[in-house]
Z-matrix of the N, CA and C atoms (Angstrom, degrees):
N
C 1 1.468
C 2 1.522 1 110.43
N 3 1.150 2 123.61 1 -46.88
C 4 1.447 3 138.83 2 -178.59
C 5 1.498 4 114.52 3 -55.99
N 6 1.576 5 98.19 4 -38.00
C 7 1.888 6 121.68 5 -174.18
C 8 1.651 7 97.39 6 -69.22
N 9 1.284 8 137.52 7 -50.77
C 10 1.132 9 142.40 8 178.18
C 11 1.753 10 124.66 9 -85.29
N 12 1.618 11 102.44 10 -11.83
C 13 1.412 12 79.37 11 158.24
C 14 1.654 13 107.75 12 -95.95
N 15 1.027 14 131.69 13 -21.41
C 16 1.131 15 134.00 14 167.18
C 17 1.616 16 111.73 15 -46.05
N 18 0.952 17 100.45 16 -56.16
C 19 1.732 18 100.34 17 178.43
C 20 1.186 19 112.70 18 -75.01
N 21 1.349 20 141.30 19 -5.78
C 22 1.278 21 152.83 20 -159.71
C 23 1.559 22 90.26 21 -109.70
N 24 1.052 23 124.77 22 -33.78
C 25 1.671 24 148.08 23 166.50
C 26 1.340 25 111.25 24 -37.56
N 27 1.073 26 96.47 25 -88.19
C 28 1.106 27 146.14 26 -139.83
C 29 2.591 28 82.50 27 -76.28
N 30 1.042 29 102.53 28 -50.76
C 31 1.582 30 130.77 29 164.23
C 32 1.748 31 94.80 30 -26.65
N 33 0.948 32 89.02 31 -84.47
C 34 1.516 33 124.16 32 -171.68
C 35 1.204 34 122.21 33 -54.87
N 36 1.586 35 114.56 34 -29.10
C 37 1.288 36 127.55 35 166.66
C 38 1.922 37 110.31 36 -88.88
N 39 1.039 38 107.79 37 -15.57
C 40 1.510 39 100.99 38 -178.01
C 41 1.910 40 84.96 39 -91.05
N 42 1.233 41 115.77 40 -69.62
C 43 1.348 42 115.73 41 -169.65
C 44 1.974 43 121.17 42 -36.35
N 45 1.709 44 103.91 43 -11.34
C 46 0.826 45 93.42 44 -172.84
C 47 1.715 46 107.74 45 -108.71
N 48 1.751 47 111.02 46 -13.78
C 49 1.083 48 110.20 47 153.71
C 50 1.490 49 127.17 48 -66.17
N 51 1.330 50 116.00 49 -35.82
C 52 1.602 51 104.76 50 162.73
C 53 1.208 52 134.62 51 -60.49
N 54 1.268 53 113.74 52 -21.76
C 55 1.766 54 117.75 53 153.41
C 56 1.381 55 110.61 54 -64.00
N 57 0.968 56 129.87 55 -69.53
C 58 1.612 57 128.92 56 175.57
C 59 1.483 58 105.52 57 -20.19
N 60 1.333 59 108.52 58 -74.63
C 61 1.743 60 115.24 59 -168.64
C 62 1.398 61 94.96 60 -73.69
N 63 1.176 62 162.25 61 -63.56
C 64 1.558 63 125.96 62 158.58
C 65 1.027 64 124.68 63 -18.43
N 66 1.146 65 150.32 64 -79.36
C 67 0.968 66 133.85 65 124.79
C 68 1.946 67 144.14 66 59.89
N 69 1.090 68 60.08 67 -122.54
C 70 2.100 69 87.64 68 158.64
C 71 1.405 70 91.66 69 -48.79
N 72 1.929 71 113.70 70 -69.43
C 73 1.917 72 97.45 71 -161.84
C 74 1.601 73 107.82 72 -69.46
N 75 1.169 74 144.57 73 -22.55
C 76 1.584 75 148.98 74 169.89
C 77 1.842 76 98.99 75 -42.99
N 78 1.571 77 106.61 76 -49.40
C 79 1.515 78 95.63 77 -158.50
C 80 1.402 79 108.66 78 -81.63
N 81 1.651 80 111.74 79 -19.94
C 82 1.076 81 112.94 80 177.17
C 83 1.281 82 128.93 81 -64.90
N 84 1.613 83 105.63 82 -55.83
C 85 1.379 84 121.10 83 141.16
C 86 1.514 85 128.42 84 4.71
N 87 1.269 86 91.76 85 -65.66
C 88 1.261 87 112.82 86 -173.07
C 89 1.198 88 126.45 87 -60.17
N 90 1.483 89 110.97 88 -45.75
C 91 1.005 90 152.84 89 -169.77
C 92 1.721 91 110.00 90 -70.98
N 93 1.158 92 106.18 91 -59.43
C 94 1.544 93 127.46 92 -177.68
C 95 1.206 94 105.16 93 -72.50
N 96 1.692 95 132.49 94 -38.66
C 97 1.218 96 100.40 95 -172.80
C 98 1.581 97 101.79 96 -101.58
N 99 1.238 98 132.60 97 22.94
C 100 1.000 99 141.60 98 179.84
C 101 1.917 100 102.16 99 -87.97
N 102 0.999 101 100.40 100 -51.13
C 103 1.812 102 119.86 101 169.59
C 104 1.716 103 104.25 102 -58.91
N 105 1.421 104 113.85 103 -61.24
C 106 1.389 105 107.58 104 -149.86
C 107 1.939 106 94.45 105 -114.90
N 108 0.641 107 139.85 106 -3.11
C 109 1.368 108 141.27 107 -162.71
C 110 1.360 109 127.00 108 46.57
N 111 1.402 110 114.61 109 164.10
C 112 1.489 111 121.31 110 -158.11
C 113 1.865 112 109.86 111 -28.41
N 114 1.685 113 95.48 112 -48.44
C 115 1.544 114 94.81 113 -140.78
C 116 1.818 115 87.75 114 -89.35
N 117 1.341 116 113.95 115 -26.91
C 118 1.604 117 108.85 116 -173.99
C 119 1.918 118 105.52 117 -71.80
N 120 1.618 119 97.82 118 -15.00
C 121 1.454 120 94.57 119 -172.28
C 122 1.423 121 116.27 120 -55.20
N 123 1.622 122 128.97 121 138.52
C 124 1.428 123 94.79 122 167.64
C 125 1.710 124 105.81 123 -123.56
N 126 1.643 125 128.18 124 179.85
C 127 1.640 126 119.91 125 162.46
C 128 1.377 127 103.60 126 -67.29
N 129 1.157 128 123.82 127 -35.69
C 130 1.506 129 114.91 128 174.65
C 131 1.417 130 123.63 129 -27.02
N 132 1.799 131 94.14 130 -65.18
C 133 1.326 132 101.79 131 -155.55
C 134 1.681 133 110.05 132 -89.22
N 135 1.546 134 102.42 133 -25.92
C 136 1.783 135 97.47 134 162.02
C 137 1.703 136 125.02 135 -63.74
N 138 1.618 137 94.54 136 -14.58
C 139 1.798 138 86.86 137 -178.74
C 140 1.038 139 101.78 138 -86.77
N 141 1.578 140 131.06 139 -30.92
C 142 1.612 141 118.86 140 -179.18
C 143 1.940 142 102.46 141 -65.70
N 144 1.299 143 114.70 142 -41.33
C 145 1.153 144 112.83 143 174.70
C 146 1.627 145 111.95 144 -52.06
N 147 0.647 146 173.62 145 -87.49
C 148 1.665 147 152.99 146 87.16
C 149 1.179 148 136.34 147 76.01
N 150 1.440 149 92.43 148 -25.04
C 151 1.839 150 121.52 149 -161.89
C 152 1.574 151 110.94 150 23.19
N 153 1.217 152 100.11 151 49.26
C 154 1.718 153 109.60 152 159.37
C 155 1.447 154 129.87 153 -138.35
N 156 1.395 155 114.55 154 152.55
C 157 1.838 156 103.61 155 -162.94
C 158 1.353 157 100.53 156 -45.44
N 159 1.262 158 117.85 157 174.91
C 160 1.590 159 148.10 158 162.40
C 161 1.710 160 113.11 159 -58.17
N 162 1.320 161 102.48 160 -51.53
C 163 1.525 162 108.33 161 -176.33
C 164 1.495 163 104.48 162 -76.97
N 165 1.134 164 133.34 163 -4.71
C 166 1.819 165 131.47 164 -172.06
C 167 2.016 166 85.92 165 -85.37
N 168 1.416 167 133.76 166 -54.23
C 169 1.356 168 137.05 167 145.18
C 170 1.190 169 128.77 168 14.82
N 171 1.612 170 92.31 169 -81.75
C 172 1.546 171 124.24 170 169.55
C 173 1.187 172 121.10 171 -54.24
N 174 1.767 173 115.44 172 -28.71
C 175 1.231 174 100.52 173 -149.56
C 176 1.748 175 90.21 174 -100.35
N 177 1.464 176 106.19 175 -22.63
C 178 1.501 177 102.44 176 169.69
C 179 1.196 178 135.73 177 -116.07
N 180 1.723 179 101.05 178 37.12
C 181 1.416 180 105.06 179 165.80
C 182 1.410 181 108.85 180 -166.35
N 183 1.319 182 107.86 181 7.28
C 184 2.129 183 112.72 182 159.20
C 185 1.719 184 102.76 183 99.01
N 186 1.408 185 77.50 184 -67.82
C 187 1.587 186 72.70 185 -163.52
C 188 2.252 187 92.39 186 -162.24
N 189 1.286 188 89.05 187 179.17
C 190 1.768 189 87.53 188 -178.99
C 191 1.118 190 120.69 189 -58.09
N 192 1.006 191 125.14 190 -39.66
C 193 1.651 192 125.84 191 176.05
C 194 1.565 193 108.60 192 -60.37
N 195 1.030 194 116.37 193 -51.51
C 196 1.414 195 122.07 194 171.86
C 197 1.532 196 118.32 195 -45.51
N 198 1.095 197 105.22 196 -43.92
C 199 1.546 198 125.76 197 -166.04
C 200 2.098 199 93.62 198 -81.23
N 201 1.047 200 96.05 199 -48.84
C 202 1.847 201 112.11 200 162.06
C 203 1.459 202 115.31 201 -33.97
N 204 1.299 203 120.39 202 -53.76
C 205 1.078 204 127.69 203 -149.31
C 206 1.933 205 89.44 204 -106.71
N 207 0.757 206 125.90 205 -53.15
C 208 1.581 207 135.62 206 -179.54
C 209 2.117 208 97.62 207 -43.84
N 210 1.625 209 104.05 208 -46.19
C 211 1.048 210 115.59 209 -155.17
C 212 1.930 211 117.88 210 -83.17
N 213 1.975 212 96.43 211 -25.05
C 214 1.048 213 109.75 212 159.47
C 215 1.477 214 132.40 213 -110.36
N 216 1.059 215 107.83 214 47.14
C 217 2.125 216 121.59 215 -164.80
C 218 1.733 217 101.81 216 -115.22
N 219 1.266 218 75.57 217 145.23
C 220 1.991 219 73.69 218 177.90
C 221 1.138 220 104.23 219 -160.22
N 222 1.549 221 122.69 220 137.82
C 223 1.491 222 118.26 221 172.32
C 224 1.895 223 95.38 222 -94.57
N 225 1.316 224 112.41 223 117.79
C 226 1.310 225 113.46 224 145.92
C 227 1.375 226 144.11 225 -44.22
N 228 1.304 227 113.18 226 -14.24
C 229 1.068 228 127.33 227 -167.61
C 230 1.772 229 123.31 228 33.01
N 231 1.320 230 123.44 229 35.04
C 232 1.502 231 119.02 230 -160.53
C 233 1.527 232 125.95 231 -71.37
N 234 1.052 233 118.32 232 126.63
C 235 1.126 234 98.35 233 178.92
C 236 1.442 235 150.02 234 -79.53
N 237 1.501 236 110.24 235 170.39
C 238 1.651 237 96.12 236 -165.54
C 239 1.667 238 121.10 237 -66.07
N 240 0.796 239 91.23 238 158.66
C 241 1.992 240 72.30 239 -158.87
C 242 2.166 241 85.44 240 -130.03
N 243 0.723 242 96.08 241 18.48
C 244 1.952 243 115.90 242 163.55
C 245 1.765 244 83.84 243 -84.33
N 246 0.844 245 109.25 244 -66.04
C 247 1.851 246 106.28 245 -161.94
C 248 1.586 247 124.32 246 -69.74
N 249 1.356 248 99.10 247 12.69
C 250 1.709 249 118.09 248 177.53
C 251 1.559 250 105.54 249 -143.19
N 252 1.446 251 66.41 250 156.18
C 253 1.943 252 80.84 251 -167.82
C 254 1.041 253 95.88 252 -79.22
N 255 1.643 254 109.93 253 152.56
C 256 1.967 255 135.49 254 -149.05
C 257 1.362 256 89.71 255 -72.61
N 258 1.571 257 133.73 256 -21.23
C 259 1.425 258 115.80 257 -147.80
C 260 1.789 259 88.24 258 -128.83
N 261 1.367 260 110.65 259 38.01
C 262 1.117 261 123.51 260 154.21
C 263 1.332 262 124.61 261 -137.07
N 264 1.502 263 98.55 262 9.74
C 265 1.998 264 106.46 263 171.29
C 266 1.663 265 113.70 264 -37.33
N 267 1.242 266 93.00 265 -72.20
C 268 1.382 267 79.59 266 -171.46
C 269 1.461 268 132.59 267 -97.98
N 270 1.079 269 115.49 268 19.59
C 271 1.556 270 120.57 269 160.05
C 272 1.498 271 87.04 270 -67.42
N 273 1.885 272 133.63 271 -83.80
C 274 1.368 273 133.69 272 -165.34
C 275 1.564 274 114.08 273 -31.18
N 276 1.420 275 115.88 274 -34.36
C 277 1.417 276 124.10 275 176.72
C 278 1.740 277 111.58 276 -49.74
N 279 1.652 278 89.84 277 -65.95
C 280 1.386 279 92.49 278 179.01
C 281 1.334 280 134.36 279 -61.51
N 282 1.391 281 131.60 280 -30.59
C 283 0.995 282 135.50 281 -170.10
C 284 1.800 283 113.37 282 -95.57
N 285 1.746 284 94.55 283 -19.20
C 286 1.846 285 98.94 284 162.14
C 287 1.647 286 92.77 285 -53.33
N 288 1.454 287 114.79 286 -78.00
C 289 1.880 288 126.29 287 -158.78
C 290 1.582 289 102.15 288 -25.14
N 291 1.739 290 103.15 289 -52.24
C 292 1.274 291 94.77 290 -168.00
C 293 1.538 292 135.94 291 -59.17
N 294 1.425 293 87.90 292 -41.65
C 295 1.413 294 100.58 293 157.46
C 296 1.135 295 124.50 294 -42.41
N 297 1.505 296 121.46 295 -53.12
C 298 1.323 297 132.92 296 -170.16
C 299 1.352 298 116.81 297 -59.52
N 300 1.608 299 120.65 298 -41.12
C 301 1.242 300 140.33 299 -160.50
C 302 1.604 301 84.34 300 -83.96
N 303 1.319 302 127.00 301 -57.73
C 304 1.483 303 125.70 302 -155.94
C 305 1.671 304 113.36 303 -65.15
N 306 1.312 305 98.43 304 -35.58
C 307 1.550 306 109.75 305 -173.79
C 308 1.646 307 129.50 306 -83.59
N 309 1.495 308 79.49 307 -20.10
C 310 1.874 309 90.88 308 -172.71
C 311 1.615 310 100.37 309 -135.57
N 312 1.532 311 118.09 310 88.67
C 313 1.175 312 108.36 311 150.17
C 314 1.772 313 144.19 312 -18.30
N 315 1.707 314 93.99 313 -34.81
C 316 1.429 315 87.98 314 -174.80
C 317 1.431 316 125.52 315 -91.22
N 318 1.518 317 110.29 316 2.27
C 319 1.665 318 117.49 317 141.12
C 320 1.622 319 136.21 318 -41.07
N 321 1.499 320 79.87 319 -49.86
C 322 1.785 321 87.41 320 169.04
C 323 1.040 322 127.22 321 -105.01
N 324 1.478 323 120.73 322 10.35
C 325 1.516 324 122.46 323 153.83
C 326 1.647 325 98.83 324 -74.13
N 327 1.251 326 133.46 325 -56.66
C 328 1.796 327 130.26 326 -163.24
C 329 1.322 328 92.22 327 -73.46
N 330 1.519 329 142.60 328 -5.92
C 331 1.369 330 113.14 329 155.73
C 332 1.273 331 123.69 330 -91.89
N 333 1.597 332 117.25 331 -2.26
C 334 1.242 333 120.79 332 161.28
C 335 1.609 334 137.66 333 -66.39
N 336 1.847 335 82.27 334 -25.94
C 337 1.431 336 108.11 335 -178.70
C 338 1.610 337 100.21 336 -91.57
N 339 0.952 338 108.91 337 -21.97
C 340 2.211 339 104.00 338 -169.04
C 341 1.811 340 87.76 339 -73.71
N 342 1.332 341 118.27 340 -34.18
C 343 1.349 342 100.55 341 -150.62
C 344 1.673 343 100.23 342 -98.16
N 345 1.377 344 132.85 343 -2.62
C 346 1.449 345 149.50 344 152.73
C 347 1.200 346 99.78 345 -65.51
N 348 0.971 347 154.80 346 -84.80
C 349 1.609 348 139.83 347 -146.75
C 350 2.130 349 104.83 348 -153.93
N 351 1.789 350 88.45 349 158.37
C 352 1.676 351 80.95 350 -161.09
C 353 1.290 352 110.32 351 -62.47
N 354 1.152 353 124.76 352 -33.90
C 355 1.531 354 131.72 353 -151.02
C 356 2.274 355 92.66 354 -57.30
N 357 1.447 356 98.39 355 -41.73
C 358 1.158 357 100.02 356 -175.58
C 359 1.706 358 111.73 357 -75.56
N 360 1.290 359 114.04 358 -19.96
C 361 1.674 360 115.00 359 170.53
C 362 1.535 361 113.46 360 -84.83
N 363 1.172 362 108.54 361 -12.05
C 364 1.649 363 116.05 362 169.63
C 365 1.190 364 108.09 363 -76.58
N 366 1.187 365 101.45 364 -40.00
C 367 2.077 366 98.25 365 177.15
C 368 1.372 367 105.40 366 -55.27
N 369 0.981 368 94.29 367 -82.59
C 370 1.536 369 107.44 368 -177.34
C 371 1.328 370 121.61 369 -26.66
N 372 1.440 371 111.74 370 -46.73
C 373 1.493 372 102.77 371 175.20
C 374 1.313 373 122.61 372 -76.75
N 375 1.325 374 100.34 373 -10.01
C 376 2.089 375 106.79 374 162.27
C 377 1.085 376 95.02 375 -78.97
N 378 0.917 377 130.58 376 -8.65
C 379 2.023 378 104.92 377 -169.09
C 380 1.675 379 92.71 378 -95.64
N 381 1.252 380 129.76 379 -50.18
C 382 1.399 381 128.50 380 161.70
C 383 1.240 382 132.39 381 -66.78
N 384 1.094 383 133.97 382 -5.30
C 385 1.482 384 158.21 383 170.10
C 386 2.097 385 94.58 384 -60.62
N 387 1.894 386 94.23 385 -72.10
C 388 1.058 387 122.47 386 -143.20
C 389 1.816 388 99.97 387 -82.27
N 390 1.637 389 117.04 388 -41.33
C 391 0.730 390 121.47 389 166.46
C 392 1.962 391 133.02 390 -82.39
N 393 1.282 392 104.00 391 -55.44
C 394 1.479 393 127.99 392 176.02
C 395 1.749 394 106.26 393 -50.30
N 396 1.515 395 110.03 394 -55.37
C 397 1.118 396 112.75 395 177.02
C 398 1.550 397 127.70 396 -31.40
N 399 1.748 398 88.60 397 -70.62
C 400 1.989 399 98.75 398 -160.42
C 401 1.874 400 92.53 399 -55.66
N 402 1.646 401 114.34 400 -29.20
C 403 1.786 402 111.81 401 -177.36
C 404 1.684 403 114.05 402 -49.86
N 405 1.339 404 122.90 403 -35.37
C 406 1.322 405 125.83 404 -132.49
C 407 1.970 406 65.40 405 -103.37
N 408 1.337 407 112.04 406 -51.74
C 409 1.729 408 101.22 407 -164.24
C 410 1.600 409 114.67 408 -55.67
N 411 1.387 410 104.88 409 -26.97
C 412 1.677 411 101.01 410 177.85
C 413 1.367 412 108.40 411 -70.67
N 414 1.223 413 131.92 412 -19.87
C 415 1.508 414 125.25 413 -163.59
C 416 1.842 415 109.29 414 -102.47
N 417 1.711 416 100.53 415 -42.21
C 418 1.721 417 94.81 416 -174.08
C 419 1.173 418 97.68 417 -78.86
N 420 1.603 419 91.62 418 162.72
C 421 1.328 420 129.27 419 -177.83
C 422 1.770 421 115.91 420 -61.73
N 423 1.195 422 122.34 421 -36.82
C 424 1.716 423 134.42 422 -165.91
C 425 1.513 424 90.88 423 -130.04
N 426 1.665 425 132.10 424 111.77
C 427 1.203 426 147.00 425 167.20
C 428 2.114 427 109.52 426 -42.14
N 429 1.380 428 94.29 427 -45.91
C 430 1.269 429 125.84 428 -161.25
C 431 1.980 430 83.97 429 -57.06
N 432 1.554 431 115.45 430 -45.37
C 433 1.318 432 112.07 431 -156.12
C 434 1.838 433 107.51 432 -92.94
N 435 1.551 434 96.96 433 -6.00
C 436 1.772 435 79.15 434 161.50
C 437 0.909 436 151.09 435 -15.30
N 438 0.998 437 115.87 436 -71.14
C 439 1.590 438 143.16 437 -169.98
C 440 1.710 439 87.56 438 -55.72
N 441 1.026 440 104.62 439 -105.29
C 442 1.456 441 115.94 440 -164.00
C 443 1.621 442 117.65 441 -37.63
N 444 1.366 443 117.37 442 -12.54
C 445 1.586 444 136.67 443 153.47
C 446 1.622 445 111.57 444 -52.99
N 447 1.558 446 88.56 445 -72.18
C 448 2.047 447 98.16 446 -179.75
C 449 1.307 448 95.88 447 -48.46
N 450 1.458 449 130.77 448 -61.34
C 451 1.511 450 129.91 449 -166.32
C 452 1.779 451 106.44 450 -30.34
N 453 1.318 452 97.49 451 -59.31
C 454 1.396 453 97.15 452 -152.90
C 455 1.218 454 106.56 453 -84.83
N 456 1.358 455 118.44 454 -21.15
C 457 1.771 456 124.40 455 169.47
C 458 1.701 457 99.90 456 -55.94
N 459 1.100 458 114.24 457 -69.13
C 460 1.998 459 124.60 458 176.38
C 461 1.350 460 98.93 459 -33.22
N 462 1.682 461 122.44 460 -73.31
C 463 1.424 462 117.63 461 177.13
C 464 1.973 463 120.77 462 -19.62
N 465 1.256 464 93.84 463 -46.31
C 466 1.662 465 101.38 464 179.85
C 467 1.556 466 109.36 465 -65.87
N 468 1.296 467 96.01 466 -72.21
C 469 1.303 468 104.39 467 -171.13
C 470 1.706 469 123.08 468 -54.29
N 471 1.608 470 116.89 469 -29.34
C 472 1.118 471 108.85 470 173.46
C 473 1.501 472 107.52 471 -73.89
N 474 1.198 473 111.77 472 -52.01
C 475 1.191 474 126.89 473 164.22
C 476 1.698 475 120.04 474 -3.49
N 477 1.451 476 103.49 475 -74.33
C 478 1.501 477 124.23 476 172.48
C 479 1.533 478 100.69 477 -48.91
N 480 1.454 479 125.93 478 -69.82
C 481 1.450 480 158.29 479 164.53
C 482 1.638 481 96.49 480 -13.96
N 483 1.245 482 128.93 481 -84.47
C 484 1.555 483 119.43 482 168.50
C 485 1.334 484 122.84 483 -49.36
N 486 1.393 485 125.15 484 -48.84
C 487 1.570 486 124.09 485 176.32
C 488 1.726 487 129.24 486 -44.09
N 489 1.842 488 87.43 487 -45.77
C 490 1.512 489 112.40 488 -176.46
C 491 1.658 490 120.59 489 -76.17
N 492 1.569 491 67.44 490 -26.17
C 493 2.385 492 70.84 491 -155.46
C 494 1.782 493 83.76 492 -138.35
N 495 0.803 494 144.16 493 52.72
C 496 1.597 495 133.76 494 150.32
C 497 1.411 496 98.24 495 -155.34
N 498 1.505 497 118.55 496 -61.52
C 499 1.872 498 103.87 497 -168.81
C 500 1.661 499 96.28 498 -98.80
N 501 1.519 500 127.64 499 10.49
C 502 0.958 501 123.81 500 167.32
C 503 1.865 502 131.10 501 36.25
N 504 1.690 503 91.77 502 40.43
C 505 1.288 504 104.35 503 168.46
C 506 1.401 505 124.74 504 -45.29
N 507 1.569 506 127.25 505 129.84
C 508 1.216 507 127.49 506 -160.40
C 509 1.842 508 104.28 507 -81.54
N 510 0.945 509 114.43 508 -9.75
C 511 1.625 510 106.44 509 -179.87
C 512 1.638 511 92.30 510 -91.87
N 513 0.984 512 128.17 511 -40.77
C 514 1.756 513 128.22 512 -178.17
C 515 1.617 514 85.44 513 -52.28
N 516 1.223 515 107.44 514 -95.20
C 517 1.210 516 125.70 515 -139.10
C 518 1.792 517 106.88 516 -59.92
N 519 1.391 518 106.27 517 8.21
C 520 1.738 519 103.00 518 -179.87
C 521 2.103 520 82.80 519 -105.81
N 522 0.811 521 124.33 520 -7.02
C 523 1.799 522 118.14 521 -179.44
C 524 1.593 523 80.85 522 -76.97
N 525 1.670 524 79.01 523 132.11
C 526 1.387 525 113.63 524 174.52
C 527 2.101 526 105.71 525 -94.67
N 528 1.278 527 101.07 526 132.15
C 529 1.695 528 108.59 527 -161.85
C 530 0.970 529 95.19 528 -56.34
N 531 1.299 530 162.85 529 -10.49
C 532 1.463 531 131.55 530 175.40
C 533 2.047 532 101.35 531 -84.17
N 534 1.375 533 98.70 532 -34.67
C 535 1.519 534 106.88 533 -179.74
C 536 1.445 535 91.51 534 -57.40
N 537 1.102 536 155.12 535 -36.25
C 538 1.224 537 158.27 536 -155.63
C 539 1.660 538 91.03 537 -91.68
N 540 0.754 539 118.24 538 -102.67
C 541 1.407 540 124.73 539 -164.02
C 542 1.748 541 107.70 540 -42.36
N 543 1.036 542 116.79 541 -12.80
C 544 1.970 543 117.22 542 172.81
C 545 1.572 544 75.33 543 -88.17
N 546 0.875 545 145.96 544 -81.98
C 547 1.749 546 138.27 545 -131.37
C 548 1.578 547 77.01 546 -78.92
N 549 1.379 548 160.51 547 -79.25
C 550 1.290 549 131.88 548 -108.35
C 551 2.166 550 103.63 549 -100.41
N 552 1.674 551 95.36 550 -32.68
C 553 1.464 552 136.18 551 163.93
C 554 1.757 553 113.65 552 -16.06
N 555 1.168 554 91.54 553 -57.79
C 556 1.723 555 104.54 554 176.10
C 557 1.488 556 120.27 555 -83.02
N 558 1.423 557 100.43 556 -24.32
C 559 1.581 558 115.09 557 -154.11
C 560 1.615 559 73.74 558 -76.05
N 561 1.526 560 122.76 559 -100.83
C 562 1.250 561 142.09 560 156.74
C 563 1.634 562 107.54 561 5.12
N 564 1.314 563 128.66 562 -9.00
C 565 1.557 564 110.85 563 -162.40
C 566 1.739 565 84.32 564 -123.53
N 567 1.489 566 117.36 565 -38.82
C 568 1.726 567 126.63 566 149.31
C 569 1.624 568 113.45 567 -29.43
N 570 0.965 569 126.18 568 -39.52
C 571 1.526 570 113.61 569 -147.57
C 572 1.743 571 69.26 570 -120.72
N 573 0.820 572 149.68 571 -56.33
C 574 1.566 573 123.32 572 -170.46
C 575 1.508 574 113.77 573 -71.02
N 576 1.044 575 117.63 574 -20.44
C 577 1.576 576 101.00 575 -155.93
C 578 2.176 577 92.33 576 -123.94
N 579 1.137 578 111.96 577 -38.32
C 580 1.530 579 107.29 578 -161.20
C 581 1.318 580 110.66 579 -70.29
N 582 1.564 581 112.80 580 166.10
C 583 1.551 582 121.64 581 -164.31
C 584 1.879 583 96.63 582 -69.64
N 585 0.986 584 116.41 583 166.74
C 586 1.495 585 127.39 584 175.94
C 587 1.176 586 91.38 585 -66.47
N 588 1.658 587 96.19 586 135.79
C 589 1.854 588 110.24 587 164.58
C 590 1.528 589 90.08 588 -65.81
């Protein structure tokens, strides 16, 4: 019994250092190519950022692109917006982001990185493409007008997203989140749900 919690230990303690150093190289990652861009980025210089060899990198993420793609991915987590009433789309929109932006730094590191170089704005627009999209089709009115719905809903929200939390404009960032979500709430609930101007 003793032999297996020990090893069960012992499990758990390695598994939890490999999160750590994932970790550590993700933020660095992040970090670095946000500073230097895709192509100046190197494993070199994120593992010293990291303070771990080069090959620990390699071994959990191949190669840079790999490490690229690991470094700009994000589950949005959005919610179902079937389970709220239509004429509360986008207030729920806004106040998910905020959350999102407030709680998890590493949102607003990959928008630091989308807006430094394309490879990192290509991510990003898969991550809203893939996610943001199928949201905006359950709610508007004409399937056909999605697209250009999500567009302009994202426009806001990133929008807010750089002002608030990257160039940290002082009139943004003194709005208190409900002031945020009444001003952005309607805007966002316009572009998904109202008849074509």
């Amino acid at each position: 019994m003793d032999d297996s919690t020990n090893e069960d230990t012992s499990g758990t303690s390695g598994a939890r250092r490999s999160d750590a150093t994932r970790t550590a190289i993700l933020e660095a990652a992040r970090e670095r190519f946000a500073t230097d861009g895709y192509e100046r980025a190197t494993i070199r210089a994120i593992a010293k950022d990291a303070r771990i060899d080069p090959s620990m990198v390699m071994r959990y993420y191949g190669n840079k692109e790999g490490l690229f793609a690991a470094a700009v991915s994000h589950d949005l987590r959005l919610p179902d917006l079937g389970a709220v009433p239509r004429g509360e789309a986008g207030h729920a929109l806004v106040s998910h982001f905020l959350t999102l932006w407030e709680e998890d730094e590493k949102l607003t590191a990959m928008l630091r990185v989308a807006v430094t170089n394309a490879r990192g704005a290509e991510r990003m627009q898969g991550i809203f493409r893939d996610q943001v999209l199928p949201v905006a089709r359950r709610v508007c009115p004409d399937p056909e007008q999605a697209p250009a719905r999500a567009a302009l809903a994202v426009s806001q929200l990133l929008g807010m997203a750089l002002t608030r939390y990257v160039l940290r404009l002082p009139p943004t960032v003194a709005l208190a989140r409900e002031e945020v979500v009444a001003w952005l709430g309607p805007t966002l609930q316009r572009y998904l749900t109202a008849p074509i101007p």
